[in-house]
C-alpha positions in Angstrom: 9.8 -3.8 7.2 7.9 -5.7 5.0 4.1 -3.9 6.2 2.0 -2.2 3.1 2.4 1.9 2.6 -0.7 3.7 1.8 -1.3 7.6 2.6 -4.9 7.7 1.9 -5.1 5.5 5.3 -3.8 9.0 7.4 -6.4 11.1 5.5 -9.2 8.5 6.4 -8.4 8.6 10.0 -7.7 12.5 10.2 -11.2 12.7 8.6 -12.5 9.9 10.9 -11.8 11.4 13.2 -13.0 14.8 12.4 -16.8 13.1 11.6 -17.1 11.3 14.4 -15.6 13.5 17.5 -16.7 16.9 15.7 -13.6 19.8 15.1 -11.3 19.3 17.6 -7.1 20.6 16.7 -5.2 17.3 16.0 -1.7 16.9 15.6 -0.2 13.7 13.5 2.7 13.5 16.4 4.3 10.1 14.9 4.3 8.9 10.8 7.4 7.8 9.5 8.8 4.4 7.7 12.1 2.5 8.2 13.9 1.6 4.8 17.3 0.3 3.7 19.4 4.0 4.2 23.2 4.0 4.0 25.9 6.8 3.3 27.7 6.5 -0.1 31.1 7.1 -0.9 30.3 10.5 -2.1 29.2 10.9 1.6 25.5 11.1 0.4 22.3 9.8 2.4 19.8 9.0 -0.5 16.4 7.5 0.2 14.3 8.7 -2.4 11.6 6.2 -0.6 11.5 8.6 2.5 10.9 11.6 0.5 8.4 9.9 -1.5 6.5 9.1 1.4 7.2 12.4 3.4 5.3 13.5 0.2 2.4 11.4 -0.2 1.6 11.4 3.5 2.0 15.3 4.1 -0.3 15.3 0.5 -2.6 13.3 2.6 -3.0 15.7 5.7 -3.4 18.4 3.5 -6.4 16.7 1.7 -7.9 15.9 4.8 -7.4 19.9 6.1 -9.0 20.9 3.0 -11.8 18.5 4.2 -12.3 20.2 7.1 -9.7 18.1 9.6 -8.4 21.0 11.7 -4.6 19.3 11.5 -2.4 22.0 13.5 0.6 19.8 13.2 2.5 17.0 11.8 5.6 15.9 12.9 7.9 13.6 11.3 9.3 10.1 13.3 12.0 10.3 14.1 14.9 13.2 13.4 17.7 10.2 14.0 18.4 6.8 13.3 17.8 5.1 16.7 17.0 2.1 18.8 13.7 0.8 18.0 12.2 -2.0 20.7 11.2 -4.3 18.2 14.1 -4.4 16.1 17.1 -2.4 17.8 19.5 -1.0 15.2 18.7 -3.0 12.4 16.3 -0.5 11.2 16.2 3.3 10.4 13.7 5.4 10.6 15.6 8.7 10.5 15.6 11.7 8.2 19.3 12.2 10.2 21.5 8.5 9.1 23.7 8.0 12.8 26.6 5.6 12.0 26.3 3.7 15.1 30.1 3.2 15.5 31.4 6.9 15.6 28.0 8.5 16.3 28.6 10.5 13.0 25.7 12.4 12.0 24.5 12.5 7.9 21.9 14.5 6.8 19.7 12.1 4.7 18.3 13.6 1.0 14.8 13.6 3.1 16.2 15.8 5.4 17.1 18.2 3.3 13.7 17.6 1.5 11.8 18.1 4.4 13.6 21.1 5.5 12.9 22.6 2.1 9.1 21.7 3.1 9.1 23.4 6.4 11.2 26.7 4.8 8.7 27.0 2.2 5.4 26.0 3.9 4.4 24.2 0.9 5.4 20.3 -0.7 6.8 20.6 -3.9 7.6 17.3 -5.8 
């Protein structure tokens, strides 16, 4: 979409917030990033972009935990590929691709990433 990517801006405002309204739980209910995503003809959803910044920004919350942000959750946007207001289909957000046509469902590599994350309570590369 064209706008900048930088995690360190989620662990400044976890901490942010965290100094200036004392420790209260937060949540991160929202963080995600649209990209180019498409299903080879292997059948394959690749977006090593998406699992690099799954990576950095769940690197982030973790720094600002071990700052002293009490983070309870984070929660990736969005499972599918769906309508967003400002730009309708054309982008995808997903760590699910949904060809829009036959409502097919492809798990994306970040998917599978992310559910290696969750199994494993831990990010590994």
């Amino acid at each position: 979409m064209g706008w900048p990517i930088d995690a360190t801006g989620l662990r400044d405002l976890l901490l942010r917030i965290h100094r200036d309204y004392g420790p209260i739980p937060m949540a991160v209910t929202e963080n995600g990033a649209a990209f180019e995503d498409y299903v080879g003809p292997d059948g394959q959803a690749r977006d090593p972009r998406r699992v690099a910044y799954l990576r950095d920004h769940l690197a982030a919350v973790h720094d600002a935990i071990e700052a002293g942000a009490d983070v309870r959750g984070y929660f990736y946007w969005s499972l599918l590929d769906n309508f967003e207001w400002s730009y309708g289909y054309s982008k995808r957000f997903g760590i699910v691709y949904v060809d829009f046509a036959t409502q097919r469902r492809t798990v994306k590599a970040s998917g599978r990433w992310y559910a290696g994350v969750i199994a494993a309570n831990a990010v590994h590369g």
